[in-house]
C-alpha positions as CSV (number, residue, x, y, z in Angstrom):
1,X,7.1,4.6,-35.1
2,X,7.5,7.3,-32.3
3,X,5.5,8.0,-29.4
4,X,3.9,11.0,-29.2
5,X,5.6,14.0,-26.6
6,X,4.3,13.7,-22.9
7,X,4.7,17.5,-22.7
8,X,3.8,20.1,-25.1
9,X,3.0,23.4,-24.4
10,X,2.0,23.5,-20.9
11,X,0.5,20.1,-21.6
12,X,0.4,16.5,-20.3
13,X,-0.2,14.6,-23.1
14,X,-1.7,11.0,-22.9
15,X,-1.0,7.9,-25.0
16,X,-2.3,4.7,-26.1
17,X,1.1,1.9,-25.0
18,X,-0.7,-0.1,-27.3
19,X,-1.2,2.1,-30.5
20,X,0.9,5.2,-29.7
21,X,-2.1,7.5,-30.7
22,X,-3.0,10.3,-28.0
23,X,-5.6,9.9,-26.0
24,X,-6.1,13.3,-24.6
25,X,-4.1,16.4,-22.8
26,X,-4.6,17.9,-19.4
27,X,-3.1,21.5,-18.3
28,X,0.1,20.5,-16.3
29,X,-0.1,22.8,-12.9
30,X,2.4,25.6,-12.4
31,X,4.5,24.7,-9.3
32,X,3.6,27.9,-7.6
33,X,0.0,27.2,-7.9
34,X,0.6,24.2,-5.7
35,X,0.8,26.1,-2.5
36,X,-2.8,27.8,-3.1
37,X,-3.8,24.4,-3.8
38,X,-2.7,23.2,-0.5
39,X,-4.5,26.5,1.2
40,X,-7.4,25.9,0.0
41,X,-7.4,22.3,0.8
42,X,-6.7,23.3,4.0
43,X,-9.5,25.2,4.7
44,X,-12.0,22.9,3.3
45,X,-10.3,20.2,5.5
46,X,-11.2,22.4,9.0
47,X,-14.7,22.7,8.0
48,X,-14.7,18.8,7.3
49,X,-12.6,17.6,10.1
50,X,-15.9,18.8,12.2
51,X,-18.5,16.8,10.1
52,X,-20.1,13.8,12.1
53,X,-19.0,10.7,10.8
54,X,-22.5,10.5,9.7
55,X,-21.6,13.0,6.8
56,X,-18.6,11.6,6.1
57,X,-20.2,8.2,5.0
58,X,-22.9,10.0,2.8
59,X,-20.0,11.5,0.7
60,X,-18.0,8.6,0.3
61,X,-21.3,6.6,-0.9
62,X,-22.2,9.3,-3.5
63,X,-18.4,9.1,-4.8
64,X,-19.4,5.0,-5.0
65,X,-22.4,6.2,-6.6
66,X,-20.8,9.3,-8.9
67,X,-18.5,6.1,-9.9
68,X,-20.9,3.6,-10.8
69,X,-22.9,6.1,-13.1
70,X,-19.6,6.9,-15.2
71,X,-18.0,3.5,-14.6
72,X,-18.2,2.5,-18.4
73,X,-16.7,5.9,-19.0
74,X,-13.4,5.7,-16.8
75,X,-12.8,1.8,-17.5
76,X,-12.2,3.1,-21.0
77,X,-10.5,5.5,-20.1
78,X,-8.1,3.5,-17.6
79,X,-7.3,1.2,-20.8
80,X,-6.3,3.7,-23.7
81,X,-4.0,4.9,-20.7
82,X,-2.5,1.9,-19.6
83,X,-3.3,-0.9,-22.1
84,X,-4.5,-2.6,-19.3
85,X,-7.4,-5.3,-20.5
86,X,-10.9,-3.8,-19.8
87,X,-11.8,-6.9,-17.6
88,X,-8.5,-5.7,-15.4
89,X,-9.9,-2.3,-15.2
90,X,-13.2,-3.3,-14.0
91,X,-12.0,-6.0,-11.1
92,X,-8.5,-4.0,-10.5
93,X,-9.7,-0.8,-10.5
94,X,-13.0,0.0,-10.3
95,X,-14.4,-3.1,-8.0
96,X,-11.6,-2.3,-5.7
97,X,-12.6,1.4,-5.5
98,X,-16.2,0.5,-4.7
99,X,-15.6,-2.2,-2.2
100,X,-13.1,0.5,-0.8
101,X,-15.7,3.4,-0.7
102,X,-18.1,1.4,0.9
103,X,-16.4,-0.5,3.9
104,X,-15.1,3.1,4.5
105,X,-18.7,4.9,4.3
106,X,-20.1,1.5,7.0
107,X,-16.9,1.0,9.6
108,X,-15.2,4.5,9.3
109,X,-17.0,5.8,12.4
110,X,-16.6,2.6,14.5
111,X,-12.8,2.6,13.8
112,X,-12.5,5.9,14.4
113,X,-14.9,6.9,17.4
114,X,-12.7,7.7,20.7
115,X,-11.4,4.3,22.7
116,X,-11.8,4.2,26.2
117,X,-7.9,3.1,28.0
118,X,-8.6,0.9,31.0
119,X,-6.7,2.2,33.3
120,X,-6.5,-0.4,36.7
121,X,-2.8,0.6,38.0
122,X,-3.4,1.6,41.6
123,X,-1.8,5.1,41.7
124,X,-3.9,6.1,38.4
125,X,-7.4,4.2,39.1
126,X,-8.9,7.5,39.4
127,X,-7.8,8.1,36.0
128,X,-10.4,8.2,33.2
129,X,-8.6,8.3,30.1
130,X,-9.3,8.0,26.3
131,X,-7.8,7.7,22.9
132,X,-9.1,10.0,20.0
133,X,-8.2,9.7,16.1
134,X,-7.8,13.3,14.9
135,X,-7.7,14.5,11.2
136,X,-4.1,14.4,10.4
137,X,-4.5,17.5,8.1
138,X,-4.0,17.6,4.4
139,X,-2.9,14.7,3.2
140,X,0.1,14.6,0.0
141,X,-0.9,11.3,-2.3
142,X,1.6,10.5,-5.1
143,X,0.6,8.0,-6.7
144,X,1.4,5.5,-10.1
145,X,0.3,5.0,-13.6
146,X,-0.2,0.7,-12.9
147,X,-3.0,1.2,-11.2
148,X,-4.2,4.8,-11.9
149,X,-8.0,4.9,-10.4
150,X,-7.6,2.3,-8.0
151,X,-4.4,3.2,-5.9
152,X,-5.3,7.3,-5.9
153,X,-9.0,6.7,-5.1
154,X,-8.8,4.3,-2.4
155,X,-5.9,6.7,-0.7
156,X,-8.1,10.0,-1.2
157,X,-11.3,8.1,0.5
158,X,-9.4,6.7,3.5
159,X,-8.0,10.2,4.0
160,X,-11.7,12.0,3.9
161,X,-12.6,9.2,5.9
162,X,-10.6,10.2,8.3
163,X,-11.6,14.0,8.5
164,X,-8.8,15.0,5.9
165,X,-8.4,16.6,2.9
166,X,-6.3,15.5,0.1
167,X,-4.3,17.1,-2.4
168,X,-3.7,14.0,-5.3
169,X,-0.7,13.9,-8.1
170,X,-1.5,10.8,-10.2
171,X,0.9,9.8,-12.5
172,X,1.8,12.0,-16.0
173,X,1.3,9.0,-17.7
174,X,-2.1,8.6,-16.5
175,X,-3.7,12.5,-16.2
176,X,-6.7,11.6,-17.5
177,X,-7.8,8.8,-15.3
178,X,-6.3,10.6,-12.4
179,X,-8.5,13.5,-12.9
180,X,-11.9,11.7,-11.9
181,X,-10.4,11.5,-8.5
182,X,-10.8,14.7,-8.1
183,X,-14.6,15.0,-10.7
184,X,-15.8,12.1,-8.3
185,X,-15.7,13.7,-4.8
186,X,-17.6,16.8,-7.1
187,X,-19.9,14.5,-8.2
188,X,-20.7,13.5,-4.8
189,X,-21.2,16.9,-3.2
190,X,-18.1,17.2,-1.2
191,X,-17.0,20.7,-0.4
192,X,-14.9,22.4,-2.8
193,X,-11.1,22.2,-2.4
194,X,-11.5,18.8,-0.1
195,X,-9.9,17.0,-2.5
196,X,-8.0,18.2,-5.6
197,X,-5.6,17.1,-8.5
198,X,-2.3,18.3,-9.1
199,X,-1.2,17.1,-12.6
200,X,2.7,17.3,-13.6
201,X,5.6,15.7,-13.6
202,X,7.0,14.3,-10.3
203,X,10.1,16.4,-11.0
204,X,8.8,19.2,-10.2
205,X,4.3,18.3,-9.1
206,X,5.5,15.9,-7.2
207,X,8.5,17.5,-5.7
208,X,6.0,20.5,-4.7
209,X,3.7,18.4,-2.6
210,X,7.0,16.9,-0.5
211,X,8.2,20.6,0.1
212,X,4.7,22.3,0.9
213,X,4.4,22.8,5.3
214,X,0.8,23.2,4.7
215,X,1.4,18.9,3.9
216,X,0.9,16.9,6.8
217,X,1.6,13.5,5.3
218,X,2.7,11.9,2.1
219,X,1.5,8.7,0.8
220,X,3.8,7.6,-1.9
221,X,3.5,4.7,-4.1
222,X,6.2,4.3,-6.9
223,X,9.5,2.9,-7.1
224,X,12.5,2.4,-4.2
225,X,14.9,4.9,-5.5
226,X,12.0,7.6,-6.1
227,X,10.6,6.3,-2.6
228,X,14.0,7.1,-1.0
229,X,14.0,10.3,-2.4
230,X,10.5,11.3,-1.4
231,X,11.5,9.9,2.2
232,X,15.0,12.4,2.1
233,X,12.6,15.5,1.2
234,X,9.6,14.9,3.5
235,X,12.5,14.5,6.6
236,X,13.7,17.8,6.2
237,X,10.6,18.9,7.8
238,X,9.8,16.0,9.7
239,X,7.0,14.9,7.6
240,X,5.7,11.3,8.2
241,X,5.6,9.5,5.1
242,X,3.7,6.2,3.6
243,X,5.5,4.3,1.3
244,X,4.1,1.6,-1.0
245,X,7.1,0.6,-3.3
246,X,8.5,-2.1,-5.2
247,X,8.1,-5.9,-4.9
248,X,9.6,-9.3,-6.4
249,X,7.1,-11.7,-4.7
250,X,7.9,-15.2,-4.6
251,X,5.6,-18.0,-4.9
252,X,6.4,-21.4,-2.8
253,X,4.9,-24.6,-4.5
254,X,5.3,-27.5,-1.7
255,X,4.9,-30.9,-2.6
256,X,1.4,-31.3,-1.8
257,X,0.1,-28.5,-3.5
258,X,-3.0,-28.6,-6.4
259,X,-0.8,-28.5,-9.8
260,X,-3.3,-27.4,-11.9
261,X,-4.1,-24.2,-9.7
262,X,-1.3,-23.8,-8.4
263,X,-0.4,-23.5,-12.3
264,X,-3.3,-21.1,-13.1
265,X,-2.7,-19.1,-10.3
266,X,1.1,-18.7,-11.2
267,X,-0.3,-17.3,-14.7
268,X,-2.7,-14.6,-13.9
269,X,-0.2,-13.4,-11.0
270,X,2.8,-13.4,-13.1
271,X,1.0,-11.7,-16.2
272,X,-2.3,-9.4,-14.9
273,X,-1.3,-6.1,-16.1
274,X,1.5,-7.0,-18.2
275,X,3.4,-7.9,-15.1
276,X,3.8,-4.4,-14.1
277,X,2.1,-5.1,-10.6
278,X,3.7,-4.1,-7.1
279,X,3.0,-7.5,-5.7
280,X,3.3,-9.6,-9.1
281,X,4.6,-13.2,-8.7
282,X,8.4,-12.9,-10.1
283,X,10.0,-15.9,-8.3
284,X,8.3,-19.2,-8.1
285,X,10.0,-21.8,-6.2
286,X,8.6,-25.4,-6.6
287,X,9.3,-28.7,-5.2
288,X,11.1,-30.5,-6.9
289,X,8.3,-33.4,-7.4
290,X,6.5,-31.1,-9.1
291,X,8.9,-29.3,-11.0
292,X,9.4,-30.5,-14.6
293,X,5.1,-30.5,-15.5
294,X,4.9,-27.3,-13.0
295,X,7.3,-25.7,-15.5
296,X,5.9,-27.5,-19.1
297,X,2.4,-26.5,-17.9
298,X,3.1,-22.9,-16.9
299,X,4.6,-22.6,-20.6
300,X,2.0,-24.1,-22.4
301,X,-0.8,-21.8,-20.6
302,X,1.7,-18.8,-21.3
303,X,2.2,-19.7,-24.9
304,X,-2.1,-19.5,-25.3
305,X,-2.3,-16.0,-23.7
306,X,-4.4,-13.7,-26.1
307,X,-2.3,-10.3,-26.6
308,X,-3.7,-7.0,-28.1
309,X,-5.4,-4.0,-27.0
310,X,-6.8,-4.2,-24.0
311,X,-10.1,-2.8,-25.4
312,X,-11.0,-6.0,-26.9
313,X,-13.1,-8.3,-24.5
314,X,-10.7,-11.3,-25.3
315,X,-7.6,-9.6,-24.7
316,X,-5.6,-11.4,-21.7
317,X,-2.5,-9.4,-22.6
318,X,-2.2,-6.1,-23.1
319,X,1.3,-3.6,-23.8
320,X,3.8,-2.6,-20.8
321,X,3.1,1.4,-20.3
322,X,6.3,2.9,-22.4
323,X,9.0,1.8,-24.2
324,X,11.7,2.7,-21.9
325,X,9.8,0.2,-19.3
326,X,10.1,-3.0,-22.7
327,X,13.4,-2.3,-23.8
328,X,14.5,-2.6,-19.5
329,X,12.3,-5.6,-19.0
330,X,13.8,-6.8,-22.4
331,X,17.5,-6.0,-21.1
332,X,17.0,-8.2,-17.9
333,X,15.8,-11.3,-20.1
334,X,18.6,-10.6,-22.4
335,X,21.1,-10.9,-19.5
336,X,19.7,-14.0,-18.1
337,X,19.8,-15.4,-21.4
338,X,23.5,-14.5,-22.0
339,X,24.2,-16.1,-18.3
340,X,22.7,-19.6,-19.4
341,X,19.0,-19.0,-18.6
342,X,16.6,-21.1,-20.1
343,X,13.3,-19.6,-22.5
344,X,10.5,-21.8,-21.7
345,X,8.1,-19.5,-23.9
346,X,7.9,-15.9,-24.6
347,X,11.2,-13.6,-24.7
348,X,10.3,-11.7,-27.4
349,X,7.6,-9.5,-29.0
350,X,5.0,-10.4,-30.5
351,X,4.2,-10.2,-34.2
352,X,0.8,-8.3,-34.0
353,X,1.0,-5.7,-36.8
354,X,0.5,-3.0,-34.0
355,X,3.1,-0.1,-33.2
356,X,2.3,-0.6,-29.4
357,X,4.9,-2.0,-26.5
358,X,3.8,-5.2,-26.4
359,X,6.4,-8.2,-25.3
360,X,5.3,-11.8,-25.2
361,X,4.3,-13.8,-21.1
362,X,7.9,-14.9,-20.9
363,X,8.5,-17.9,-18.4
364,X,12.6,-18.6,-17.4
365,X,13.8,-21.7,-16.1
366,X,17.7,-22.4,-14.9
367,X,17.9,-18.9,-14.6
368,X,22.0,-18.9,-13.0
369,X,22.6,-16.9,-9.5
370,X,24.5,-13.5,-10.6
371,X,21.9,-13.1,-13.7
372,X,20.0,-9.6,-12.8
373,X,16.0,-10.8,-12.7
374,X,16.8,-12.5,-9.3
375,X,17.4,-9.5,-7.6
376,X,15.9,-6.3,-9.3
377,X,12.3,-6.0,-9.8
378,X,11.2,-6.6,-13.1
379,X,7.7,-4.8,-13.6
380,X,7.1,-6.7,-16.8
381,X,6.0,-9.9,-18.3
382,X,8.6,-12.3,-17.1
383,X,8.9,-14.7,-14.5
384,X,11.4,-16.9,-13.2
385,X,11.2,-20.6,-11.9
386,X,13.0,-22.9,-9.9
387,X,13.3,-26.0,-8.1
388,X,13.4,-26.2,-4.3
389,X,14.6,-29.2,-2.4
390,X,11.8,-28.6,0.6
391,X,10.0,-25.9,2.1
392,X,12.9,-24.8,4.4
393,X,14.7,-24.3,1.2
394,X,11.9,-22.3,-0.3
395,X,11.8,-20.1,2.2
396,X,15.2,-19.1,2.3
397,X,15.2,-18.5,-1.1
398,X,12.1,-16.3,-0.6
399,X,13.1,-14.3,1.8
400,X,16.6,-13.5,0.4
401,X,15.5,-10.7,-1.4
402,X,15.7,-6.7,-0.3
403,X,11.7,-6.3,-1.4
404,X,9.0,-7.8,0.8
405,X,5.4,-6.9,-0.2
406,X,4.0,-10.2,-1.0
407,X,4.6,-14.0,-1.0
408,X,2.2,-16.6,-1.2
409,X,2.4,-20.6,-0.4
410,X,0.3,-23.2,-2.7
411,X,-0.5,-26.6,-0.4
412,X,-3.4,-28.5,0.7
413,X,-2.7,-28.6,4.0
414,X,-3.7,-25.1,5.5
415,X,-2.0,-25.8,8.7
416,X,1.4,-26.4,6.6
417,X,0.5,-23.3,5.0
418,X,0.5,-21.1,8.0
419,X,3.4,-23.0,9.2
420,X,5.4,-21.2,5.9
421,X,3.6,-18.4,5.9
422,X,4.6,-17.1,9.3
423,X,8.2,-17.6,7.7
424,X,8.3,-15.5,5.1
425,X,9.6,-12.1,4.9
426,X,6.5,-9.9,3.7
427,X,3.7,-8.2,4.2
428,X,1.2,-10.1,2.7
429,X,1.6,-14.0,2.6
430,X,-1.5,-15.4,0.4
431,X,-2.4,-19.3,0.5
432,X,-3.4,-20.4,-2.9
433,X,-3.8,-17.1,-4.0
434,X,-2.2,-14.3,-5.1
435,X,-2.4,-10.9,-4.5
436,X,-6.6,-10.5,-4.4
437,X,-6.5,-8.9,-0.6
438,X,-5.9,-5.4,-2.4
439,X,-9.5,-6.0,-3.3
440,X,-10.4,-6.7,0.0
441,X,-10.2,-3.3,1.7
442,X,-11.0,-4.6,5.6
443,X,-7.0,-6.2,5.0
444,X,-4.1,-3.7,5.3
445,X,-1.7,-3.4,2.4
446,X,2.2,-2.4,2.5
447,X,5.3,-4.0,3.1
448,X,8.7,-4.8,4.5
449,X,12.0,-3.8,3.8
450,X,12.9,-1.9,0.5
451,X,8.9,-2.5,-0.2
452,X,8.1,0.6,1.8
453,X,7.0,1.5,5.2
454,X,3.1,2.0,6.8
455,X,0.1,0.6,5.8
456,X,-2.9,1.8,3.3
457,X,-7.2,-0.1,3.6
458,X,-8.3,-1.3,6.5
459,X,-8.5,0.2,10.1
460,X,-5.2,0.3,9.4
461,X,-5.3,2.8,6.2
462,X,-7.7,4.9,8.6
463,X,-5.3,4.7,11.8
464,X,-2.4,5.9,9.5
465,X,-4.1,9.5,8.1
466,X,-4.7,9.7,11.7
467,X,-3.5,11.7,14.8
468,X,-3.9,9.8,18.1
469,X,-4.4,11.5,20.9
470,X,-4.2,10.9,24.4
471,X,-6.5,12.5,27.0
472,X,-8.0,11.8,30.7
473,X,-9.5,13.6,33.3
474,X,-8.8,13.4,37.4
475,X,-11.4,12.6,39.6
476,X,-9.7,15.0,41.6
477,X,-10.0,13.6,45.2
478,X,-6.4,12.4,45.3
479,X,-3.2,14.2,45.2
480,X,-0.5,12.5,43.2
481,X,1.9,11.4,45.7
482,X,4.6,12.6,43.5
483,X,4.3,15.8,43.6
484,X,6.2,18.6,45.4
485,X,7.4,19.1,47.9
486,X,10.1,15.6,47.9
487,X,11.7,14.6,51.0
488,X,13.6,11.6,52.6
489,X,10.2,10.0,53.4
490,X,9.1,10.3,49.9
491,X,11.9,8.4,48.9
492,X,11.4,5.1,50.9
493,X,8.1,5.4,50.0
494,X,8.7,5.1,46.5
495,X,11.2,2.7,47.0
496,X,8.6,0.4,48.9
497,X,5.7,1.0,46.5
498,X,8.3,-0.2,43.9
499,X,8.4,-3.7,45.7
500,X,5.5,-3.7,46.8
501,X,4.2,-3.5,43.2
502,X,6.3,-5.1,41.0
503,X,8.2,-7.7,43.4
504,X,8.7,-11.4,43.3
505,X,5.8,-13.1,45.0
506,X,3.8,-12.7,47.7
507,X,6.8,-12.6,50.4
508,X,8.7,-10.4,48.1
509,X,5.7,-7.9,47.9
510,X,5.1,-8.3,51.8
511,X,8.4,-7.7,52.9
512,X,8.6,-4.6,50.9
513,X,5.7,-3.4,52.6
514,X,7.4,-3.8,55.7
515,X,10.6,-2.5,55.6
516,X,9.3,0.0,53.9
517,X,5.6,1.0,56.0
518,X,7.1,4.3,57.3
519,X,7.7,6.1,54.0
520,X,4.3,4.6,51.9
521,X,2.2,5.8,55.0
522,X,3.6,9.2,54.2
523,X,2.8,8.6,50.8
524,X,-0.4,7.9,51.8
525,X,-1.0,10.9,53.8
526,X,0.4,13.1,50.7
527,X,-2.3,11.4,48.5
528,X,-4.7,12.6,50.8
529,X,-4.1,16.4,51.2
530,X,-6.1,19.1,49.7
């Protein structure tokens, strides 16, 4: 059975992964609407940028409030576009909006009020000078069909938050969730054009946004190669760019660590979302102590996974998003399989009578060097394990990988943890966890390497759809010393404030002063002139 068309017409069209039934159509935007889009954004975004923070927070708790009113609405809506189990799109989606919305609407205006820069140096102590976070302008978000509420949302509040607009292209797999980004700021009173949807393809939607001058940022989250490309565009005008890209995070089991959770753990970070999770556990590396019941447990718990639509309750295991994304994930199991790799559980699909892209939790072990899951991301149900001899070997096995989003160590002994975690190659390094900090918006999230560039939540998040700027004021009752006209006199005295200020020791400093006491008295005498 086929899946039905994603364009028709004009027309994104949206379907179930799991029964390949349409769920819905949006218009698709015309590319040259896109620069109006941006206009008007851009208006709406002066106005704005001049709110008091005060205002700012009321809008961004009526979107929290717009969003708990039609929660039950868009968590159905989030699983008949992604499969996703409706317990995943309450805690992945719609918790981490709220929790988002609100530590924006309570902190935004003590992270962003203007810093005061002590300034002690003694030729600028009659300095008073001050950092300010300005608007950055209209802000470009691009976002992904894995998480199709929660990544757009949270990137469209932090930008308001910070006196912006945004202009928002979810995913054409995803139009219909994408679209209460955009209903929810309405909802919530916020002034028209502040924050708008641009549904398309990113071929050409997406492409738009990159090109448009009236941009002043782009925050991208998607794969490396289409990361790279949005990085190529945006350059060609020298537009900063936030990239949240792919991931292979490994998972370091030392020899002290809680088998049992480290075990459970393994299983809802491997498999949440069908796998298809930025910073999804796709390496685990375990001592070697623990490795033989490390690897019959995680296949046992795998095997008992409940699989189906994601609308039923029970579901634990919903479909990957298309059947291009199966038959890849199924290609790289294939391969290992062919190289000598060994199928704990899973490698196959299911038998579940439904048309749907399901493929079973798969769990590799022995899985040779040159097979292709150890280095490309595999955005799918499958995870690899092996043994490690100690933590030293784990982490060079961790860190040998071109992606570096997130890692996490399982011990007792926090202290060890640490110890690893300050090792490892990654953004985010989780201790007997996984992964949950994306819930936890006061944390930043983005990574290293081929993972991407800047950081989204958090002060961080806020600091980013920022523009910091720089300003003091003179007392005015000194003249810089430095200024015209220069002379011979000027010179030594330089060259004695220079020791005088920055020599070795008290000695050093004095003798500076001395050789010197000719020129800084001139210096002294320039300071003073009116």
């Amino acid at each position: 059975m086929s899946a039905t068309p994603l364009f028709a017409a004009g027309e994104l069209v949206s379907v179930d992964p799991a029964t390949l039934r349409e769920v819905g159509r949006v218009v698709a935007t015309e590319p040259e609407a896109i620069g109006e889009i941006v206009a008007e954004a851009r208006m709406a975004q002066e106005r704005w940028a001049r709110e008091p923070f005060e205002q700012r927070s009321r809008v961004l708790r009526g979107v929290a409030r717009a969003l708990l009113d039609a929660g039950e609405e868009i968590a159905e809506t989030i699983v008949a576009e992604t499969g996703k189990p409706i317990v995943e799109a309450y805690t992945s989606e719609l918790f981490v909006c709220l929790d988002n919305l609100i530590w924006l609407a309570s902190h935004l205006g003590r992270v962003l009020r203007p810093e005061r820069v002590p300034m002690p140096q003694l030729h600028v102590r009659h300095k008073s000078a001050s950092l300010r976070y300005e608007p950055a302008g209209v802000i470009g978000i691009i976002s992904a069909w894995n998480f199709p509420l929660g990544v757009p949302l949270t990137q469209a509040a932090t930008a308001v938050a910070a006196g912006n607009a945004a202009v928002v292209k979810p995913s054409e797999l995803t139009p219909l969730t994408g679209a209460w980004v955009e209903e929810l700021f309405r909802r919530a009173g916020a002034p028209a054009g502040l924050v708008r949807i641009v549904q398309g393809p990113g071929e050409t939607a997406g492409d738009a946004i990159v090109r448009q001058r009236g941009i002043h940022r782009v925050v991208f989250t998607g794969s490396s190669d289409a990361g790279r490309a949005v990085a190529r565009r945006a350059a060609e005008r020298l537009c900063p760019v936030t990239l949240e890209l792919g991931g292979k995070d490994p998972m370091l089991v030392l020899d002290d660590a809680d088998l049992e959770r480290a075990v459970e753990g393994a299983l809802w970070a491997s498999f949440s979302n069908c796998g298809q999770v930025c910073s999804g556990v796709e390496r685990i590396y375990v001592d070697a102590s623990l490795y033989e019941p490390f690897v019959a447990r995680l296949g046992e718990r795998a095997r008992a996974l409940r699989i189906g639509r994601g609308s039923d309750p029970r579901t634990d295991l919903g479909p990957l998003v298309t059947e291009m994304q199966r038959a890849r994930v199924e290609e790289l199991v294939a391969d290992a399989v062919e190289r000598g790799a060994a199928v704990v559980s899973g490698g196959g699909r299911p038998p579940l009578g439904l048309p749907g892209w399901f493929l079973e939790p798969t769990v590799l072990a022995e899985v040779p060097a040159d097979a292709r899951v150890h280095a490309e991301e595999i955005f799918g149900p499958v995870v690899i394990v092996a043994s490690m001899e100690n933590e030293s070997d784990g982490i060079r096995r961790a860190n040998a990988s071109r992606f570096g989003l997130g890692a996490s160590v399982w011990t007792r002994d926090r202290q060890r943890g640490r110890r690893v975690a300050e090792q490892l190659e990654a953004g985010s390094v989780w201790m007997n966890d996984h992964a949950y900090s994306y819930g936890a918006c006061q944390a930043p999230w983005g990574g290293r390497k081929e993972s991407g560039y800047g950081r989204t939540h958090s002060k961080h998040g806020l600091y980013e759809m920022s523009q910091v700027k720089y300003t003091d004021a003179d007392r005015g009752r000194l003249t810089p010393p430095w200024w015209y006209p220069y002379s011979e006199e000027v010179v030594d005295g330089f060259r004695g404030a220079l020791g005088a200020l920055y020599g070795d020791g008290v000695r050093g400093r004095a003798a500076a002063l001395v050789a010197h006491r000719h020129g800084l008295v001139a210096l002294g005498r320039r300071a003073l002139r009116r």
